[in-house]
N, C-alpha and C positions, 0 to 999 in steps of 0.2 A: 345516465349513471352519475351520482352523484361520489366526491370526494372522499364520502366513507368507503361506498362499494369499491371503488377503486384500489385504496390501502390494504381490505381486506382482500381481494383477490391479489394482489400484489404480494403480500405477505405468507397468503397460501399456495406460488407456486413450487411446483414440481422439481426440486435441485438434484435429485437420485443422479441423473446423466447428466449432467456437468461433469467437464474435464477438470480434474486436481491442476489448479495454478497458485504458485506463490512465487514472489517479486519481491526484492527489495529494490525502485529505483532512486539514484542519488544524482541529483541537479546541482551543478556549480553554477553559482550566483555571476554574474556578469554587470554587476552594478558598483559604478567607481563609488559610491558612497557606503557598500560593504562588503568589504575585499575578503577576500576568505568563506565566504558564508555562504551558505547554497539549503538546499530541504532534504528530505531524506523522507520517503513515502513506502511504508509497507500493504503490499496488497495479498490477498490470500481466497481465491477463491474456490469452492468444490463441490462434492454435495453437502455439507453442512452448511452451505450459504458463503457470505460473502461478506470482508473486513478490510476495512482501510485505515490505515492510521498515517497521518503528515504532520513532519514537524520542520521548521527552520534553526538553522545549526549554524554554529560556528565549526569551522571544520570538521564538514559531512562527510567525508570518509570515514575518518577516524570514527565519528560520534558508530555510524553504520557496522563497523570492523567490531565494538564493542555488544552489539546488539546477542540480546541471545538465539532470537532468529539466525542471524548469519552463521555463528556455530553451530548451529543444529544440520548443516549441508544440506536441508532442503527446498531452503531459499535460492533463488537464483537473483544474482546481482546483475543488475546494470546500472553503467557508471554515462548519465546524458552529460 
């Protein structure tokens, strides 16, 4: 099986039974060279498929609390 076959079977499987998960989690940085600063990683996955978005922030709580995800209450936060 070559690397095409691959991608295309990959990209046509089956998401209908996957279980509905969304995440937002929030990592505080522990590095003395940037104090405050940490990432902030949206996950969502279901039967529509699956989405990730990660960013680094300066005060990742805050940046997270602003997100429209998080208003939306069906984000669930975890703070690592």
């Amino acid at each position: 099986m070559n690397r095409h076959e691959l991608k295309t079977a990959f990209l046509q499987m089956d998401y209908s039974n996957v279980k509905e998960s969304k995440q937002i989690i929030v990592r505080m940085g522990k590095s003395k060279f940037w104090p405050g600063y940490g990432d902030v990683e949206i996950l969502r996955e279901g039967p529509d498929g699956y989405s990730s978005f990660k960013t680094h922030q300066e005060n990742p709580l805050e940046y997270a609390e602003n997100l429209k995800e998080y208003r939306s209450d069906e984000y669930k936060l975890i703070i690592k």
